[in-house]
TIDRENLO-38573 format. One line per 2 residues: number of its first residue (from 1); their letters; for each residue x negated, y, z of C-alpha. Coordinates in nm, 2 decimals. Each point is the difference from the previous one (the first is absolute). Layout:
! TIDRENLO-38573
NUM> A> X Y Z | ...;
END
This chain:
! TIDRENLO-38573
1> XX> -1.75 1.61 -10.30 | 0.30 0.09 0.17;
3> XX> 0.03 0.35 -0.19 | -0.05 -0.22 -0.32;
5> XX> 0.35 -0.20 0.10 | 0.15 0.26 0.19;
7> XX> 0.32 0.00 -0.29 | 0.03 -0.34 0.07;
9> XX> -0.05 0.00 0.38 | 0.25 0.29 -0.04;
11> XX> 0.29 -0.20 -0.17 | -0.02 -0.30 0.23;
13> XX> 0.06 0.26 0.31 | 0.27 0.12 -0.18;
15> XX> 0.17 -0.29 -0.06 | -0.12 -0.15 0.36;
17> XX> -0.24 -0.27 -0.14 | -0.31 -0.13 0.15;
19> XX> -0.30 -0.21 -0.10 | -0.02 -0.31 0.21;
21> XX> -0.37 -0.12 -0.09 | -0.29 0.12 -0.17;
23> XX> -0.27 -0.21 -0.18 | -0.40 0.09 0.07;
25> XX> -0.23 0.00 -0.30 | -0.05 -0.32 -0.10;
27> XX> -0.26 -0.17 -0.01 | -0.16 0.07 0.32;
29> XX> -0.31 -0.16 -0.06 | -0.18 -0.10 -0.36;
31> XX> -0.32 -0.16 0.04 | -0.29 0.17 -0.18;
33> XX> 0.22 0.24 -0.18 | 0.07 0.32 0.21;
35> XX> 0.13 0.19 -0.26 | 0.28 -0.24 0.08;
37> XX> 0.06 0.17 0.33 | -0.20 0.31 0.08;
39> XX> 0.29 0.22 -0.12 | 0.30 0.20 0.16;
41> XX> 0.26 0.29 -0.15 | -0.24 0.23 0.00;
43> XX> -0.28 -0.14 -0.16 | -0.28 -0.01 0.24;
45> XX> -0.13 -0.34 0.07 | 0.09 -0.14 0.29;
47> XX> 0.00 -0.37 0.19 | 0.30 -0.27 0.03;
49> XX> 0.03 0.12 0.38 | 0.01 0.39 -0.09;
51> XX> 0.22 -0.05 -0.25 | 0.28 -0.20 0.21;
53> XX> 0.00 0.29 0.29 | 0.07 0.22 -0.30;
55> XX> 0.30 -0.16 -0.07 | 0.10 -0.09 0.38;
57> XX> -0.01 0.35 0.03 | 0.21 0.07 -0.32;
59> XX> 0.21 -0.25 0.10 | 0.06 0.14 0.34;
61> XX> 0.05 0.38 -0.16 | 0.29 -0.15 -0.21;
63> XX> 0.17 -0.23 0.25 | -0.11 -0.36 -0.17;
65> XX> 0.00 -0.22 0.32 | -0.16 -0.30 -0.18;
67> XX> -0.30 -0.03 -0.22 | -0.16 -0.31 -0.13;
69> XX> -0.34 -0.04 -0.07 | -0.18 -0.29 -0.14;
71> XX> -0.22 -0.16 0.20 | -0.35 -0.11 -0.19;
73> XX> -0.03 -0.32 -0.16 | -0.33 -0.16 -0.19;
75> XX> 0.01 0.02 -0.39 | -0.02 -0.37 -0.12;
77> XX> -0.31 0.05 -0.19 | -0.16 0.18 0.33;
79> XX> -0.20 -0.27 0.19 | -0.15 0.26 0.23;
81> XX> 0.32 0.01 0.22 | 0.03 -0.25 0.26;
83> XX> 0.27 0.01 0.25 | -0.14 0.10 0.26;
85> XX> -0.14 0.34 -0.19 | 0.34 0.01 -0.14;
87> XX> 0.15 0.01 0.33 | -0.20 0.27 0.15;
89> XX> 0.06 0.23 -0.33 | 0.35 -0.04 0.04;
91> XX> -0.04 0.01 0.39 | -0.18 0.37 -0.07;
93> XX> 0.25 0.09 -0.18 | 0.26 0.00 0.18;
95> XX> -0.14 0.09 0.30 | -0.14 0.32 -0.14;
97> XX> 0.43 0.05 -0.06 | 0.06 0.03 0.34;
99> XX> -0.14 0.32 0.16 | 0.22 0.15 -0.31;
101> XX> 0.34 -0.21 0.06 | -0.02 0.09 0.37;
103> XX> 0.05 0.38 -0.13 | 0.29 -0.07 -0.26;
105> XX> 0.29 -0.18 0.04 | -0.08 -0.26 -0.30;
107> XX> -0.03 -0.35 -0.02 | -0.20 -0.20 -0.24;
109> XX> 0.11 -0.33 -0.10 | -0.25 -0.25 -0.14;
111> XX> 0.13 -0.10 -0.35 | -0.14 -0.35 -0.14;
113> XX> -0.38 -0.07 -0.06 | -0.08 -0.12 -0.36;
115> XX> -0.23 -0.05 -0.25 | 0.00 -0.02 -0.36;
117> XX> -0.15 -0.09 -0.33 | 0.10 -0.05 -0.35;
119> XX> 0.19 -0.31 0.10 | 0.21 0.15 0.25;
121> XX> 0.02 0.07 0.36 | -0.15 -0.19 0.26;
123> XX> -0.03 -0.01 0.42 | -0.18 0.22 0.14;
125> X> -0.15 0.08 0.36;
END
């Protein structure tokens, strides 16, 4: 990934520019449909907490101090999901970060919870 943007990385060392944040794949979680999620750059299936060390690590590689990530947040029409199963996905999660931000110098920041329908957005965990 960083060879693909290497012209780009290039100019913005030129001209003494940096990227402040990066965004992780979003969504992190889609319940029932992992084609949603088991995905990365390079095409081999992989799981919500694989792929954010990938890009913790990418992130750390091109100086980005600060990525969010979405936490995971029950789809409206999902009444499997109770809060407390919510929690501990979300709790796993992030957790599973750690042993990989101890190594980098990145930060992820938790960026809103939502859910959404054909209505509109709505609250989410």
């Amino acid at each position: 990934m960083i060879d693909f943007f290497k012209p780009q990385l290039d100019a913005m060392k030129k001209n003494n520019l940096k990227i402040n944040q990066a965004h992780a794949p979003f969504p992190a979680y889609v319940s029932g449909h992992p084609e949603f999620v088991d995905y990365s750059m390079d095409g081999e299936p992989k799981n919500s907490v694989e792929r954010c060390r990938e890009r913790i690590i990418l992130c750390d590689k091109l100086g980005i101090k600060y990525l969010i990530i979405h936490g995971i947040s029950r789809e409206l029409n999902d009444k499997t999901m109770d809060a407390k199963y919510l929690f501990d996905l979300n709790c796993h999660l992030y957790e599973s970060l750690i042993p990989t931000l101890k190594e980098t110098k990145v930060i992820v920041c938790l960026e809103n919870l939502f859910a959404a329908n054909k209505k509109g957005l709505y609250q989410g965990f």
